[in-house]
C-alpha positions in Angstrom: 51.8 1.2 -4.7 52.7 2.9 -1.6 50.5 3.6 0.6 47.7 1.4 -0.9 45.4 -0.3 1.5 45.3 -4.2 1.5 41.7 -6.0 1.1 41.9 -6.4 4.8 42.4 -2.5 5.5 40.1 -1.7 3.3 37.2 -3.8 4.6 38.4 -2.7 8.4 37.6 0.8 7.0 34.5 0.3 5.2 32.7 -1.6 8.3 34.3 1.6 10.8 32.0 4.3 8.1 29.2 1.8 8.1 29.0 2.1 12.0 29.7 5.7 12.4 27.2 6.4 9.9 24.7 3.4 11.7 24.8 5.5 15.5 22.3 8.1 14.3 20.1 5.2 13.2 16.8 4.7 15.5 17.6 2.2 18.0 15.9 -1.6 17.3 13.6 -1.5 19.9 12.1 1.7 18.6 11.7 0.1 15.4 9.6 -2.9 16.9 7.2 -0.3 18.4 6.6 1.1 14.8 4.2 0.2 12.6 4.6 0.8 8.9 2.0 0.8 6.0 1.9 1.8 2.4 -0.4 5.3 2.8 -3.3 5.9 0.4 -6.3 8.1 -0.9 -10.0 7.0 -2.0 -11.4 10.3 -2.9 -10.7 12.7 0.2 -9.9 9.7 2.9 -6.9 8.5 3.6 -5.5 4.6 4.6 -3.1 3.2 5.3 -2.3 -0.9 4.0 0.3 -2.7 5.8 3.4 -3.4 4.4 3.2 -7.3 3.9 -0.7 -6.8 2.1 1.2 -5.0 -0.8 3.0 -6.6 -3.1 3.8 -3.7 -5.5 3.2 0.0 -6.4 2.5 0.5 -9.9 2.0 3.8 -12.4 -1.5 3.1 -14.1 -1.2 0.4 -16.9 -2.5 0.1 -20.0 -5.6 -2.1 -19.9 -8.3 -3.4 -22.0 -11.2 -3.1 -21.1 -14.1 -5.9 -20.2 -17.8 -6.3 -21.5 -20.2 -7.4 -18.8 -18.5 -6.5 -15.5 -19.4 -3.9 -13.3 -18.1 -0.4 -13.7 -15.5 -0.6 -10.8 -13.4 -3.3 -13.1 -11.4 -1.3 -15.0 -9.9 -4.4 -17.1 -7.1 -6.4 -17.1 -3.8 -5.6 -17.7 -0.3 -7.8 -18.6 1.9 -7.1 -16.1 5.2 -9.1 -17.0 3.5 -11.6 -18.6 0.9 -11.9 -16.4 -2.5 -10.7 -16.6 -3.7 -8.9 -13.6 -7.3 -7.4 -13.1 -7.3 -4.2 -12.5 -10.1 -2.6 -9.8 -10.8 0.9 -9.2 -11.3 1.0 -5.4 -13.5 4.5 -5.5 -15.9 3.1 -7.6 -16.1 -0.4 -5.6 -16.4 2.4 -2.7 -19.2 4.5 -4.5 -16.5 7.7 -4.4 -15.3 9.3 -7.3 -12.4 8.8 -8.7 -10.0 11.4 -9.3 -9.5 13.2 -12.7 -6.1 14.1 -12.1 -5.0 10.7 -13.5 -1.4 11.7 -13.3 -1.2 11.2 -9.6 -3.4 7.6 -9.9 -1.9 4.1 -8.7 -2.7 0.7 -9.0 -1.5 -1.2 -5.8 -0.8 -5.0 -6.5 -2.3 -7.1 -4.0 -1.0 -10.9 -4.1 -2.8 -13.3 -1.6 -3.3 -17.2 -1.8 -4.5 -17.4 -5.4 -5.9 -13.9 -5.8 -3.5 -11.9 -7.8 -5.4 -8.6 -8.4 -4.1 -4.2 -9.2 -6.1 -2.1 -6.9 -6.4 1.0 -8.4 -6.6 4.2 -5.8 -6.4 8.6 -6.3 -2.7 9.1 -4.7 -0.1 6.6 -3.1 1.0 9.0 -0.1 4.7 7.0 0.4 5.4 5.0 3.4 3.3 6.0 6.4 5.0 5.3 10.1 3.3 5.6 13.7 4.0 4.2 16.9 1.8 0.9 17.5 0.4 2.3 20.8 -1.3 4.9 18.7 -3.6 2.4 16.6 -7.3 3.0 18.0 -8.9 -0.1 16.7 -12.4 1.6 16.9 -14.2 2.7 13.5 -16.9 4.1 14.7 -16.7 7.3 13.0 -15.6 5.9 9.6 -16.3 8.4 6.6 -18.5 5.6 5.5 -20.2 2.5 6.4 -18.9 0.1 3.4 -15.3 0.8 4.1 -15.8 -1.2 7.7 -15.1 -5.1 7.1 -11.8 -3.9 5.6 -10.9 -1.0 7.9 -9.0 -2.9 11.2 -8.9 0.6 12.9 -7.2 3.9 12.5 -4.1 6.5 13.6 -5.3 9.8 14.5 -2.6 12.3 12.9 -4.0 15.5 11.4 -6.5 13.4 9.8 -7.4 9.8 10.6 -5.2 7.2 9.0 -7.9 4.0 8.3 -6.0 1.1 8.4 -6.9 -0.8 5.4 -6.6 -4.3 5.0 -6.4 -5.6 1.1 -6.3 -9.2 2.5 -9.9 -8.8 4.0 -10.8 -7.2 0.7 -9.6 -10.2 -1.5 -11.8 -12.6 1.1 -15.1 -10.6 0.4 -18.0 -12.3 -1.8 -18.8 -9.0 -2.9 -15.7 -7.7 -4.5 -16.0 -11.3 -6.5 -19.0 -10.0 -7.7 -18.1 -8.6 -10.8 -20.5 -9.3 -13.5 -23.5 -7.4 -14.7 
């Protein structure tokens, strides 16, 4: 076929689009000074979990439901063939949750041998600031209970609290489900 580009020509040309299209890209070094979290709301407060503390995003599952546990255990759902607990975070909070279930997720948090759904009001996509913005103070948290998971915050329009789901999974108290 005349004309017709060999494999060679052909990859030559693929990898010359790939670095065209690759020069409006942010540079790597601005990339290290980035910090990137999964961006969430518990009633009106939003935080932010960092991208390795999140294993998954989920719509809200189907669950059944559990006799003797604590209100903020929703149940336990199967999730591929596995079951996975599922926790509303407002209650476990004391806020409350939602009604517009529509916009309700369950984030997966997977850490040693805790495999657990975190359910929260809104998932608000991925969330990026520059790492010389973190203030690591919490001082003026919305409330007390959120501190030993809170590791600090971005001041945007409102405060970002960085949330840590690993701290959560270490706590006695979120262990401490029956009635």
């Amino acid at each position: 076929m005349p004309g017709a580009l060999t494999a060679f020509e052909l990859l030559l040309e693929i990898d010359q689009r790939c670095r065209s299209l690759a020069a409006g890209l942010a540079p790597a070094q601005a990339q290290l000074d980035t910090w990137s979290g999964i961006g969430f709301r518990i009633g009106e407060h939003c935080f932010v979990a960092p991208m390795g503390e999140i294993a998954e995003i989920l719509h809200e599952p189907r669950f059944t439901l559990l006799p003797g546990v604590k209100p903020w255990v929703k149940g336990v759902a199967n999730l591929r063939g596995q079951l996975l607990p599922i926790m509303d975070l407002c209650g476990f909070f004391g806020v409350e949750l939602s009604p517009l279930r529509k916009q309700r997720r369950v984030l997966v948090l997977e850490y040693k041998d805790v495999f657990v759904g975190l359910q929260v009001d809104e998932v608000q996509g991925m969330q990026h600031f520059a790492h010389a913005d973190l203030n690591t103070g919490t001082q003026a948290l919305p409330h007390p209970m959120f501190a030993p998971y809170v590791q600090g915050h971005f001041a945007e329009e409102h405060p970002w609290w960085v949330f840590s789901p690993f701290a959560l999974a270490r706590a006695p108290q979120f262990w401490a489900v029956a009635v």
